[in-house]
VOGU-3710 file (C-alpha; in Angstrom, 3 decimals, decimal comma):
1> xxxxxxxxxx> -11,351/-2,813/9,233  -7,450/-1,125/8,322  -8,121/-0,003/5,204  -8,788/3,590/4,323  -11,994/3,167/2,175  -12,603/6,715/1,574  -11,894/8,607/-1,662  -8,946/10,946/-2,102  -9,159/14,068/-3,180  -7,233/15,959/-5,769
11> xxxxxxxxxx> -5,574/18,190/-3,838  -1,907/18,311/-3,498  -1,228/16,585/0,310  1,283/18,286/2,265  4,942/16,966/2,900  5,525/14,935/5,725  8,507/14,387/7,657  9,608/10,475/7,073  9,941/8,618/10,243  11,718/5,074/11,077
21> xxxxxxxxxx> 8,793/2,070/11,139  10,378/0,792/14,688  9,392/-3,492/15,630  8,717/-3,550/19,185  7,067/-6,780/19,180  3,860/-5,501/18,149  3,507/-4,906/14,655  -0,051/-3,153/13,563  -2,288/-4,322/10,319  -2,249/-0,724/9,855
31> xxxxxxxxxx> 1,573/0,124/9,768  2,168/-3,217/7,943  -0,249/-1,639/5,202  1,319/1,982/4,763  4,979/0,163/5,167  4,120/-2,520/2,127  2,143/-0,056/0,156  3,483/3,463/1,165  7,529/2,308/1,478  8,225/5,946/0,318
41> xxxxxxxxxx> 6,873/7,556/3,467  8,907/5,361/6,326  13,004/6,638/5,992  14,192/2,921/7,202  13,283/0,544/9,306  14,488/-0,561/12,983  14,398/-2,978/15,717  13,506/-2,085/19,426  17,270/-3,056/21,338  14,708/-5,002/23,547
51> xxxxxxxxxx> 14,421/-7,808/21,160  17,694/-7,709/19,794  18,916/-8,656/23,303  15,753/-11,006/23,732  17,169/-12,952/20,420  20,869/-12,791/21,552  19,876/-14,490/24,704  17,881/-17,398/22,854  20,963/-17,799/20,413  23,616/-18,225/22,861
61> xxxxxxxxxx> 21,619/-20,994/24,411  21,532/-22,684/21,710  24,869/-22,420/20,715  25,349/-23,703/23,896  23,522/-26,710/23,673  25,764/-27,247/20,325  28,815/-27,677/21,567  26,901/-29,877/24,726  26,246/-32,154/21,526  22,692/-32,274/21,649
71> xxxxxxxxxx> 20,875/-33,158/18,750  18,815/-30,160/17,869  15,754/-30,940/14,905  17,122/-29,183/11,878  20,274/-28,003/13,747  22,318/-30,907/14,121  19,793/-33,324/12,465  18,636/-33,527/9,180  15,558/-32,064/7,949  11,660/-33,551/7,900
81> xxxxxxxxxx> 11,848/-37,295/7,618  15,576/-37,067/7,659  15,542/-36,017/11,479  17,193/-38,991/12,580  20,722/-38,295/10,903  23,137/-36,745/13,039  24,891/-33,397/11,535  27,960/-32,966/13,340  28,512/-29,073/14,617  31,469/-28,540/12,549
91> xxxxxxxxxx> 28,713/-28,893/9,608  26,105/-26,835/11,112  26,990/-23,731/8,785  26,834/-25,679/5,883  23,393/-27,730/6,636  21,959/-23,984/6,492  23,338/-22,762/3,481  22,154/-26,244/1,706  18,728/-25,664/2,672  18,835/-22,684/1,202
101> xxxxxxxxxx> 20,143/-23,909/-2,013  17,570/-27,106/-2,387  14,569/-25,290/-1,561  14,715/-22,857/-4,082  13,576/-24,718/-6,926  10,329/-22,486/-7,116  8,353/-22,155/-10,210  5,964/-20,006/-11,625  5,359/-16,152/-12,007  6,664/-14,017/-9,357
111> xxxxxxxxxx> 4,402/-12,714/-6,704  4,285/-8,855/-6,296  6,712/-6,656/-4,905  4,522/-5,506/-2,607  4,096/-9,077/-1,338  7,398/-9,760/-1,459  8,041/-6,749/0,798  5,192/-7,719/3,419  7,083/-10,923/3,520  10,100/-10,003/4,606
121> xxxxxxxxxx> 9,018/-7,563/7,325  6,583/-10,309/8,452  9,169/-12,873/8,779  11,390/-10,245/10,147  8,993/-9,606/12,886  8,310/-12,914/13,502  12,177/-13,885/14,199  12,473/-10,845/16,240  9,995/-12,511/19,026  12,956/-13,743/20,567
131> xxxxxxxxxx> 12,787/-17,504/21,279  13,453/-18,560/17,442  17,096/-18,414/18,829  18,470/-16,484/15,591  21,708/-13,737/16,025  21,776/-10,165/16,262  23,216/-10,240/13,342  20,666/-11,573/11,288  18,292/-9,913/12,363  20,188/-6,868/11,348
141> xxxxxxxxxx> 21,023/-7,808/7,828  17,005/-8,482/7,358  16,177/-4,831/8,419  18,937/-3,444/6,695  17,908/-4,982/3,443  14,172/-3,479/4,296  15,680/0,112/5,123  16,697/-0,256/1,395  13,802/-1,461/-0,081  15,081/-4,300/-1,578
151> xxxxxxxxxx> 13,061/-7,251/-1,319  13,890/-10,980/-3,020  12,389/-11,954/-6,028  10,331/-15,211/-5,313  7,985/-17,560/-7,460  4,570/-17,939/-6,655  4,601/-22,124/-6,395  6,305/-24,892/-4,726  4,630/-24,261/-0,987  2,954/-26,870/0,549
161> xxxxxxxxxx> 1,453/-23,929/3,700  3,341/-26,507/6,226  6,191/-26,794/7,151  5,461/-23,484/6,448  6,219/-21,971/3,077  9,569/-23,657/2,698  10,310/-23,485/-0,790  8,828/-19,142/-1,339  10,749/-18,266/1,822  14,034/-19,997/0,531
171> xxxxxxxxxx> 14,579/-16,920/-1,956  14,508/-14,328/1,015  17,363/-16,457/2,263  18,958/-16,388/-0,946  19,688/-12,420/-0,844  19,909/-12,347/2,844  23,448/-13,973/1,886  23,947/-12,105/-1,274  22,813/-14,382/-3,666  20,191/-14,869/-6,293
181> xxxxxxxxxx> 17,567/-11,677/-7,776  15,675/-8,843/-5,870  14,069/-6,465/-6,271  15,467/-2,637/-5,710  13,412/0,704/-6,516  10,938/-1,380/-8,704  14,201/-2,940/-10,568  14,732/-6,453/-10,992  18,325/-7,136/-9,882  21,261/-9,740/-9,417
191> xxxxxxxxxx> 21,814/-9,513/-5,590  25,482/-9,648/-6,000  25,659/-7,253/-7,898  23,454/-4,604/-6,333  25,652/-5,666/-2,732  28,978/-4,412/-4,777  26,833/-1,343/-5,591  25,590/-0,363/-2,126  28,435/-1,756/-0,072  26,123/-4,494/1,693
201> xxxxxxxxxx> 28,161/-7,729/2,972  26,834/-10,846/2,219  25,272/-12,495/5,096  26,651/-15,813/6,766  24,202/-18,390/8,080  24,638/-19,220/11,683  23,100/-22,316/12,881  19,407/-22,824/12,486  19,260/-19,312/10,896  18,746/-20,883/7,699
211> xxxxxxxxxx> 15,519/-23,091/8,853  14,561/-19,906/10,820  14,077/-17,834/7,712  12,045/-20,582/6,048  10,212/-22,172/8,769  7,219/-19,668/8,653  4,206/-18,671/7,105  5,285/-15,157/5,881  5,000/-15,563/2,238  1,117/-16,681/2,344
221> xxxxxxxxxx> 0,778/-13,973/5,031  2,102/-11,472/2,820  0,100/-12,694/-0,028  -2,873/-12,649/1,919  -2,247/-9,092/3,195  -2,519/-7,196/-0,326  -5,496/-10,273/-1,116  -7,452/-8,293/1,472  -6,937/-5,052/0,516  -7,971/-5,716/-2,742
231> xxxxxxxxxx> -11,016/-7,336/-1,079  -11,650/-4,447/1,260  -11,602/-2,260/-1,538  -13,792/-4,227/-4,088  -16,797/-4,295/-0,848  -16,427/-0,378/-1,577  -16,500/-0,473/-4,919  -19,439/-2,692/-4,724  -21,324/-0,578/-2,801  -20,790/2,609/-4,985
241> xxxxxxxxxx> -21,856/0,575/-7,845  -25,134/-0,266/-6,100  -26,069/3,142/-5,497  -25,377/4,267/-8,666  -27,678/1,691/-9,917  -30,101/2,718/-7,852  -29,890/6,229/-9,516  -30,152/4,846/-12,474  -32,988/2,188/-12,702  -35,509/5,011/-10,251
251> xxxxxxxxxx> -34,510/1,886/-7,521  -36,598/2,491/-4,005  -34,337/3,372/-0,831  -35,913/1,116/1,635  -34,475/-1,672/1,417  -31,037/0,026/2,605  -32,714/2,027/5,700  -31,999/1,476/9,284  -35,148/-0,311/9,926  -34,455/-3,211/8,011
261> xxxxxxxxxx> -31,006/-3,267/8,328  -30,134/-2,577/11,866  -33,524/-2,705/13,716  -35,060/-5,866/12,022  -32,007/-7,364/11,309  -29,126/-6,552/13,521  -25,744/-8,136/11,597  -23,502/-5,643/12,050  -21,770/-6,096/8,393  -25,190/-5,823/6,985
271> xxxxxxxxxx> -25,700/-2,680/8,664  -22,145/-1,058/7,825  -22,786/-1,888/3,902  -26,620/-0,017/3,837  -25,994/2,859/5,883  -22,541/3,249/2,993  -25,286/2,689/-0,216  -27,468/5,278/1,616  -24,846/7,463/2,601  -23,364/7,973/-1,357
281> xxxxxxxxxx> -27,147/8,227/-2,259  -28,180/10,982/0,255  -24,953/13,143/-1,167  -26,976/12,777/-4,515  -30,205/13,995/-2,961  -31,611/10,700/-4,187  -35,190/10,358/-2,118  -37,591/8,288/-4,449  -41,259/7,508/-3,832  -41,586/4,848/-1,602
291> xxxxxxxxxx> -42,738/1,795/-2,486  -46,202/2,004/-0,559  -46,888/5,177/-2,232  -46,900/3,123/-5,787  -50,935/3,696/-7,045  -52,890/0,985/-9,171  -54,657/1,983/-12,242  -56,504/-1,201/-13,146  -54,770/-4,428/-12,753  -51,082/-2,837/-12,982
301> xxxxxxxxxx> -49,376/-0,900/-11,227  -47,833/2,354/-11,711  -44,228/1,500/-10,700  -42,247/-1,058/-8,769  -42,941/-1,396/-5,447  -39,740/-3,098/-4,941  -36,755/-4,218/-7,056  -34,861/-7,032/-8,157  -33,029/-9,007/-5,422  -29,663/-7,852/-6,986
311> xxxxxxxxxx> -30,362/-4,538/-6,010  -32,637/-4,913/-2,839  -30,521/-7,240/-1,300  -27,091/-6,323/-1,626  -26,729/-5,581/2,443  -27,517/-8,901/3,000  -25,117/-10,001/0,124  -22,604/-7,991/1,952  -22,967/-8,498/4,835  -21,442/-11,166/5,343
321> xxxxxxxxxx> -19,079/-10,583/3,256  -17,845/-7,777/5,470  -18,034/-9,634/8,508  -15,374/-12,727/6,991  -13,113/-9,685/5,808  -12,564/-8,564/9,237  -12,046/-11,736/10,958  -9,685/-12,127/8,228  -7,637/-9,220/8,893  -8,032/-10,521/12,820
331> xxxxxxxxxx> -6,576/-14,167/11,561  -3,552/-11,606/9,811  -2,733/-10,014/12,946  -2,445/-12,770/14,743  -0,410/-14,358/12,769  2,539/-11,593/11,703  2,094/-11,257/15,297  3,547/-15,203/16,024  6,514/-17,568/16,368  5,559/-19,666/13,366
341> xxxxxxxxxx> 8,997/-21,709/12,930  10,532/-24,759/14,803  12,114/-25,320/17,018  12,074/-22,601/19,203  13,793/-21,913/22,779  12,263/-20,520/25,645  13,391/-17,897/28,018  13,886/-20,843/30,451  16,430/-22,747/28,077  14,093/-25,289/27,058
351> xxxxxxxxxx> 13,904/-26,595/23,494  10,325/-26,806/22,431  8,621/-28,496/19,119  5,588/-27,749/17,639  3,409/-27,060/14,370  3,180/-23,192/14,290  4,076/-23,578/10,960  1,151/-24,955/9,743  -0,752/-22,227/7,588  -4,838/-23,042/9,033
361> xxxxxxxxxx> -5,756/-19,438/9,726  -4,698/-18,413/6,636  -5,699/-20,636/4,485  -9,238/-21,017/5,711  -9,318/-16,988/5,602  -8,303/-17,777/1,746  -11,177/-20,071/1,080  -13,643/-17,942/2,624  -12,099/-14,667/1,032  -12,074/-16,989/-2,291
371> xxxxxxxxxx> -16,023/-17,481/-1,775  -16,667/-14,088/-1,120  -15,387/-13,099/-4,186  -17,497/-15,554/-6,041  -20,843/-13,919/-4,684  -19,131/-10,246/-5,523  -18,343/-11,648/-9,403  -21,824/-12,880/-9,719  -23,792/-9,680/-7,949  -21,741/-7,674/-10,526
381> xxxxxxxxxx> -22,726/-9,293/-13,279  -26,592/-10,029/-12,189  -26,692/-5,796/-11,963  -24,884/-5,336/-15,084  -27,813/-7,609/-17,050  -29,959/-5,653/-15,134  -28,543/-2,366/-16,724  -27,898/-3,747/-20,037  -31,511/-5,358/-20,707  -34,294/-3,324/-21,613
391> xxxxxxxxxx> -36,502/-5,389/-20,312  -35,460/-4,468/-17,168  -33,257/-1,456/-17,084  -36,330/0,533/-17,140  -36,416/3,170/-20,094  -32,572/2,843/-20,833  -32,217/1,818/-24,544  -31,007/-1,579/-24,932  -27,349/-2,729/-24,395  -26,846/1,478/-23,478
401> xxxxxxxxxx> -26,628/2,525/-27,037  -26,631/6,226/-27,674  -30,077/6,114/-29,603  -30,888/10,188/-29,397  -27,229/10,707/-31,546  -27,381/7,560/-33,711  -30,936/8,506/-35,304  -33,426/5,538/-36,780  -31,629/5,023/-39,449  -28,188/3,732/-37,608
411> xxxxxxxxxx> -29,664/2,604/-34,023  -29,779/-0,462/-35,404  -26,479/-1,399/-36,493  -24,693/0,002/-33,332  -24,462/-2,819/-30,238  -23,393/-0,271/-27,823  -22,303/-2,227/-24,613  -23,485/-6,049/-25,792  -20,530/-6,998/-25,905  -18,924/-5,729/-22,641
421> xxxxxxxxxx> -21,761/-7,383/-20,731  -20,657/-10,807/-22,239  -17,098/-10,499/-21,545  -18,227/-9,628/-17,701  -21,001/-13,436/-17,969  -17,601/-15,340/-19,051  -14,629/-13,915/-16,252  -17,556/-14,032/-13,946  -17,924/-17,868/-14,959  -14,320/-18,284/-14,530
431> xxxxxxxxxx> -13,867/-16,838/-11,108  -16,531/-18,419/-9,769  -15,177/-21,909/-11,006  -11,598/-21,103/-8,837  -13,654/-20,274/-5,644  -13,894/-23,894/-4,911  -11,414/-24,045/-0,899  -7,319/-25,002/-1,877  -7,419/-26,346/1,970  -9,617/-29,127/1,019
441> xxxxxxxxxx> -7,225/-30,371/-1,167  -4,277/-31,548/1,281  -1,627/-33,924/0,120  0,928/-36,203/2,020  4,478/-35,291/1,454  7,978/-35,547/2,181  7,928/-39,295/3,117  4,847/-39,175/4,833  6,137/-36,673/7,352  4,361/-34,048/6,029
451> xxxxxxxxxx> 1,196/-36,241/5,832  -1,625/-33,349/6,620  -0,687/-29,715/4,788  -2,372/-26,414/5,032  -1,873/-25,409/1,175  -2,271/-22,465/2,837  -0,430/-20,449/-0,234  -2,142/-22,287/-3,075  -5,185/-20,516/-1,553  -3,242/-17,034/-1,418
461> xxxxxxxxxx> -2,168/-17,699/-4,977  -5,774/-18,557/-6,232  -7,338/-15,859/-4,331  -4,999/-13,596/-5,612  -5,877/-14,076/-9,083  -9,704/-14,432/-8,765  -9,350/-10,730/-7,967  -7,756/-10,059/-11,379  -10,777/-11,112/-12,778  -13,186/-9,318/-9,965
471> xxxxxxxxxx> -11,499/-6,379/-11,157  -12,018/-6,583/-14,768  -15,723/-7,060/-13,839  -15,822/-4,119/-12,004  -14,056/-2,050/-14,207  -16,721/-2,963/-17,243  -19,561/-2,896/-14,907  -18,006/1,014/-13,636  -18,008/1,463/-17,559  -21,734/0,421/-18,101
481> xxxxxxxxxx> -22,918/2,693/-14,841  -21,211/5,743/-16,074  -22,755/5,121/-19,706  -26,173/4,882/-17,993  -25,604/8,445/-16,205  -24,772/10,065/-18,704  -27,244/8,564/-20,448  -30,121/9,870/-17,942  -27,989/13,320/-17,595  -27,351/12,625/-13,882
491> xxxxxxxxxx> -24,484/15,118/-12,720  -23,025/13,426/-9,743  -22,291/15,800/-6,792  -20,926/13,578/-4,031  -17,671/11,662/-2,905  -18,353/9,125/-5,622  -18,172/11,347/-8,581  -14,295/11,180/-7,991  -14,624/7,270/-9,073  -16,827/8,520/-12,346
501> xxxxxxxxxx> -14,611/11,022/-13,094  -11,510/7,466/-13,241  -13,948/5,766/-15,261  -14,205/8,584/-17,829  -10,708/9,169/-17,990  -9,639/5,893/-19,691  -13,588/5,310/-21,146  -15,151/7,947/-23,050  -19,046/8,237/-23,265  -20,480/6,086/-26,524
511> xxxxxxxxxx> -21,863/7,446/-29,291  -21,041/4,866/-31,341  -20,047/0,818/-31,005  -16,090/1,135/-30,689  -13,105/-1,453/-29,539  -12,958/-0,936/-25,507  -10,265/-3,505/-24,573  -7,391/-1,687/-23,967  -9,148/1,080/-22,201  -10,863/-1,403/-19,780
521> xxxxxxxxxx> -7,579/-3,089/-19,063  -6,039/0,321/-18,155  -8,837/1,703/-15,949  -8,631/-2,001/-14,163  -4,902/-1,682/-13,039  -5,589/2,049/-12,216  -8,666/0,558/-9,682  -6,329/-1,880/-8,715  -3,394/0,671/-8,037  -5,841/3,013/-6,121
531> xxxxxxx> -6,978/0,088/-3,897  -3,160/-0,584/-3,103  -2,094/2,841/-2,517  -5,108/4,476/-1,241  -8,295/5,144/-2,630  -10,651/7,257/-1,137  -14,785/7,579/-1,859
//
């Protein structure tokens, strides 16, 4: 796991002295994370000479086999099916900067900034391998753009995941040469115009710099990278939620112990998400009878001896769950870590041609990420009926209506948190109905020569906004949870009260029915922001 899943504090953190983020051919998950989501704390961004020289090498060899006249796949040939025309070298430079300009027919919103931005260092890293033959010089522009923060502004649709993400990719080669809209300090710009401001030369396209930059699976990566950490972050919030529950219904502990979950069962993911529940409800001093202490008084019982699977079982919901995420994050490293374009050139000087392009990894991580999220959206809302019903919320008043200050005579007219639980039933229908896999649904393209595609960043794009709607869930279902403690006077003394205290910042306590939307919408993108930038339980 790379993401910090541990609350923060309130205290003021101390300054700390910015430092370069340096590519050495290595890039880490977790430097990736604090460059994308904590830009502010990195003062630029460099390359290792290493690689520079590794690149200059590559490039000179193929300039070299240029002016040998050697036909060179998207060099001196056309592109995809149109391989088999013959570019002449005096119209290299302008083959690039026409790729550029008919790929970028995008549509759709724009995908975040801080996707955009893990794009471009992802590609960045990628062409500073060494064998995808690009100059120095490009390689420079690309981390002098990141040392500014600005990033391009690029539409969410038109990539098939192979040959790579063409079309996305096309608008980072847009500002690379001064041209078309990015982003700078948060700020949508025109690129020419913000060049003029900071003094930034346009960048020229050398040959088979232009398919370089769009040959790749950096956009999905990127995509995926801020997909996870949403993920990583809803698992936590998940698991927070459950113990709270458990607080609140009188739930028994047993079923997140050690001896079920690591002796009788020994999935590690299972393991990691009871010993958290247990952990957040030890800091509350929760200890419960157990469920063989229950007594019988006639043909009933006195209490549960054990409680509903959407509360008992949530280790083994998990579980798994946990276990995908980090062979996700495994599948990410991997591939910032690679030469995804084509072709490429070896140290030896041979030309090689392959399909690194294609977006598999990734997109399968998608689909399983997009599943996972389905089983989340539905645990939610099982516990919130659960909490909601008093048939089975166990003394609460129904739909967690403030009976004690309403009285007798207004109880009745007052719906409490009715209709919050039916707003979670219908986004929890609605995510669940875009979990089916985007991979399944490959297409053949470009005259047949793209006849088997990843769709690697259809999945990004759907994953990314099933967790708008996980979030909304989990905002209402925080809302319900903090109604119920303060319901039962509980005074939370542990690392999760910091999440309660959130929740009660944008959603007062009822005492009476009252419009919630726009509160719920702002304590979602405030869960959302935390989980970007840092949120610690």
């Amino acid at each position: 796991m790379y993401m910090d899943t541990s609350f923060h504090n309130s205290e003021a953190t101390p300054m700390i002295e910015k430092s370069p983020l340096i590519l050495n051919g290595k890039l880490k998950i977790s430097d990736l994370v604090r460059f994308v989501f904590k830009r502010e704390e990195f003062s630029s961004l460099q390359i290792a000479a290493a690689l520079l020289e590794k690149s200059e090498k590559t490039h000179q060899i193929l300039m070299s086999m240029i002016n040998q006249g050697t036909p060179i796949y998207g060099v001196t040939t056309g592109f995809g099916d149109s391989c088999t025309y013959y570019v002449d070298q005096n119209q290299a430079l302008q083959l690039q900067k026409n790729l550029i300009q008919y790929l970028s027919c995008g549509q759709g919103p724009l995908i975040s900034i801080e996707a955009s931005r893990a794009m471009s260092i992802i590609r960045l890293n990628s062409l500073c391998q060494g064998i995808s033959a690009v100059s120095r010089g490009l390689l420079e522009q690309m981390a002098l753009l990141l040392s500014h923060d600005i990033v391009p502004a690029v539409p969410q649709e038109g990539s098939l995941g192979a040959s790579g993400d063409l079309v996305p990719l096309a608008y980072l080669g847009q500002i690379i040469q001064g041209e078309g809209q990015a982003f700078y300090k948060g700020e949508l710009c025109e690129t020419k115009q913000l060049f003029q401001a900071l003094h930034i030369k346009p960048y020229v396209l050398k040959p088979k710099e232009g398919l370089a930059i769009v040959n790749g699976t950096s956009t999905m990566a990127g995509v995926m990278l801020v997909n996870l950490q949403l993920t990583e972050d809803l698992i936590r919030l998940t698991e927070v939620a459950t113990a709270w529950q458990c607080l609140v219904l009188n739930g028994k502990r047993e079923a997140f112990g050690a001896f079920i979950n690591e002796f009788a069962k020994t999935n590690p993911g299972q393991g990691q998400s009871a010993r958290n529940i247990s952990q957040y409800l030890d800091q509350e001093s929760y200890f419960p009878r157990r469920g063989q202490d229950v007594q019988a008084g006639g043909l009933m019982t006195d209490d549960f001896v054990q409680d509903r699977y959407s509360l008992r079982c949530v280790p083994q919901i998990l579980g798994p769950i946990v276990e995908n995420l980090a062979q996700s994050w495994k599948n990410l490293e991997h591939e910032i870590n690679s030469v995804t374009d084509n072709p490429v050139v070896d140290p030896e000087g041979l030309l090689e041609m392959g399909g690194n392009f294609y977006g598999g990894y990734l997109c399968q991580s998608m689909d399983f990420t997009k599943i996972n999220l389905a089983h989340i959206a539905d645990l939610l809302d099982r516990q919130v009926m659960m909490l909601i019903d008093n048939k089975s919320n166990r003394g609460l008043p129904a739909n967690l209506v403030d009976e004690k200050t309403l009285g007798e005579r207004q109880r009745n007219i007052h719906h409490g948190l009715k209709g919050v639980h039916q707003a979670v039933s219908a986004i929890t229908s609605e995510v669940i109905q875009k979990s089916i896999p985007n991979g399944i649904f490959s297409r053949s393209s470009e005259s047949h020569n793209q006849d088997k595609v990843s769709l690697g960043m259809s999945a990004a794009n759907s994953c990314n906004d099933m967790l708008t709607g996980v979030y909304k869930i989990a905002a209402m279902q925080l809302v319900c949870l903090a109604q119920a403690i303060d319901l039962k006077k509980i005074e939370l003394k542990g690392s999760s009260r910091t999440l309660y205290q959130t929740v009660r910042s944008f959603v007062p306590f009822l005492d009476h029915d009252m419009s919630l939307g726009k509160q719920i919408f702002e304590l979602t993108e405030e869960l959302k922001k935390q989980a970007q930038y840092g949120r610690k339980i």
